[in-house]
Residue frames as qw, qx, qy, qz and C-alpha x, y, z in Angstrom:
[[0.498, -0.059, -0.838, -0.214, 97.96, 22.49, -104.65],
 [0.201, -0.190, -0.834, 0.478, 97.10, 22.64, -101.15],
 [0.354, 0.254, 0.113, -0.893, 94.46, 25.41, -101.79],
 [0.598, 0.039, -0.402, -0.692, 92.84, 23.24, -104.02],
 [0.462, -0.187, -0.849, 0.178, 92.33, 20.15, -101.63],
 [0.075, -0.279, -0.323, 0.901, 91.53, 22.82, -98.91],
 [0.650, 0.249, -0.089, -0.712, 88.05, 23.92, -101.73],
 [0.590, -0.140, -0.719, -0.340, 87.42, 20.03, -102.01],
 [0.225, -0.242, -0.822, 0.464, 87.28, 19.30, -98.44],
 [0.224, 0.184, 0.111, -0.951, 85.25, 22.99, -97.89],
 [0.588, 0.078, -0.466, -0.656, 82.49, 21.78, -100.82],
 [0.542, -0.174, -0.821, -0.052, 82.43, 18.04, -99.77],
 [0.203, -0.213, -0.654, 0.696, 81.70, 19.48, -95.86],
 [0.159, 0.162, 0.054, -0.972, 79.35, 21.87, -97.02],
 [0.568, 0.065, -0.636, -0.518, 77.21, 19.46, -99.19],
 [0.408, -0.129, -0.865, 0.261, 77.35, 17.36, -96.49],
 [0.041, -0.027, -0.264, 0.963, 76.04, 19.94, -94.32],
 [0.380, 0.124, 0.449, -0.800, 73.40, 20.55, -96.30],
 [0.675, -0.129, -0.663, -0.297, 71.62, 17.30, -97.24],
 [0.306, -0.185, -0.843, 0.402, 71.80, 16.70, -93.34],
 [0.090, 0.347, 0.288, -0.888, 69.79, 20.03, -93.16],
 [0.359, 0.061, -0.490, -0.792, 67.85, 18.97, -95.89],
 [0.405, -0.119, -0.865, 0.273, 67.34, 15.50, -94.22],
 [0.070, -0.208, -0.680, 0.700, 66.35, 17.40, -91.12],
 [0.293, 0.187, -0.078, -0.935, 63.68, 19.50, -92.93],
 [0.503, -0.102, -0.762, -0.395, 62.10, 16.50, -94.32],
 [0.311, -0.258, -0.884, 0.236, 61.43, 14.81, -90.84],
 [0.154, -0.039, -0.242, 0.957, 59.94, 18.44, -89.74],
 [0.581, 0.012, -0.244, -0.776, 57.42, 18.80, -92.43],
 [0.550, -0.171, -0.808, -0.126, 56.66, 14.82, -91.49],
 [0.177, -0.316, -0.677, 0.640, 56.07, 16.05, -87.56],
 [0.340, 0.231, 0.123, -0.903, 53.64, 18.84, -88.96],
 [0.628, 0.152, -0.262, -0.717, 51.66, 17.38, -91.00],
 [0.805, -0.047, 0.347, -0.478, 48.77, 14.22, -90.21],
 [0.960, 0.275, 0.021, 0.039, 50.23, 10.45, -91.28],
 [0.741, -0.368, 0.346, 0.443, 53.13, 9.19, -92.18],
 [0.340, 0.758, -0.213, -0.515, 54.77, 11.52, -95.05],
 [0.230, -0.294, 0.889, 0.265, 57.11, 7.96, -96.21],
 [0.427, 0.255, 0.866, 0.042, 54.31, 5.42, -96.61],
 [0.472, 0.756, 0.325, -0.317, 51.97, 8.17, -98.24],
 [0.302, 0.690, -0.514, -0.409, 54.97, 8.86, -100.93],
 [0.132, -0.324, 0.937, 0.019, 55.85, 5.17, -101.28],
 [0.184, 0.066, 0.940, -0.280, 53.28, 3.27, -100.79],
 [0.285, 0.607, 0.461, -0.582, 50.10, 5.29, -101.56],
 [0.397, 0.071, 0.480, 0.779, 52.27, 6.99, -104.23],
 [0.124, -0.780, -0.382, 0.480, 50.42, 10.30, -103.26],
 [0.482, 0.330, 0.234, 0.777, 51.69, 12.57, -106.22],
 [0.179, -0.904, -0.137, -0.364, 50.00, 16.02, -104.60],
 [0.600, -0.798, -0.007, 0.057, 52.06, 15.61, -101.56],
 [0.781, 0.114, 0.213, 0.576, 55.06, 14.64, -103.57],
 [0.268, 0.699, 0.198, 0.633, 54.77, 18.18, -105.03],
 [0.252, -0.882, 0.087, -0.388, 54.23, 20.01, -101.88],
 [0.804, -0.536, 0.181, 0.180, 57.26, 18.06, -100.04],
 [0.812, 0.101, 0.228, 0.528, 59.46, 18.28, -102.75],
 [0.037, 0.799, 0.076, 0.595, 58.67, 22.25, -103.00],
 [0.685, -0.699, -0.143, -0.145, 59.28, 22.06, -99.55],
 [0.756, -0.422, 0.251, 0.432, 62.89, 20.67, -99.56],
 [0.622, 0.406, 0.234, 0.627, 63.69, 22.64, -102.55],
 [0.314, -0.877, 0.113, -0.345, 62.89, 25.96, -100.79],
 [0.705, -0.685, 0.137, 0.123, 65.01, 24.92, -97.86],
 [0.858, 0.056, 0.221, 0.461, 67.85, 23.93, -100.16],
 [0.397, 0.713, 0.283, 0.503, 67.63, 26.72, -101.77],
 [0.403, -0.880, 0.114, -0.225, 67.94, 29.08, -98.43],
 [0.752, -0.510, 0.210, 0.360, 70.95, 26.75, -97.07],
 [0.707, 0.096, 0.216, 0.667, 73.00, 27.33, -100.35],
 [0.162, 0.845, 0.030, 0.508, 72.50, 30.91, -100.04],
 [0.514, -0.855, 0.066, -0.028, 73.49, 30.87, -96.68],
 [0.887, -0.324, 0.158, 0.290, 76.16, 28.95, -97.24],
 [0.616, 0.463, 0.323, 0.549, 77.40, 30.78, -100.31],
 [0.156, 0.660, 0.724, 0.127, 76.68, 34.01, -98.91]]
């Protein structure tokens, strides 16, 4: 039983992990690129950039859970 609390805590730490690394990737591609990346998804409602930001954080995701897995 304790092994299996021990692989929830492991998963819930990892996950955590990376959405903060996902998180972090977002504000990154918002320091590279001109404007605000929020108002222009939100507000503007900017559906090109949506695509290339959301390809953006899905690549990265995609690299942390290999790393993490790996």
């Amino acid at each position: 039983m304790d092994l299996l609390w021990i692989s929830v805590l492991e998963s819930v730490l990892f996950g955590a992990i990376g959405l903060a690394l996902a998180l972090v990737s977002f504000f990154v591609m918002d320091m590279m690129t001109p404007g605000h990346l929020g108002k222009q998804l939100a507000k503007d409602q900017n559906t090109a950039l949506a695509i290339v930001v959301g390809s953006g954080i899905l690549g990265t995701c995609i690299i942390i859970a290999a790393a993490i897995h790996g």
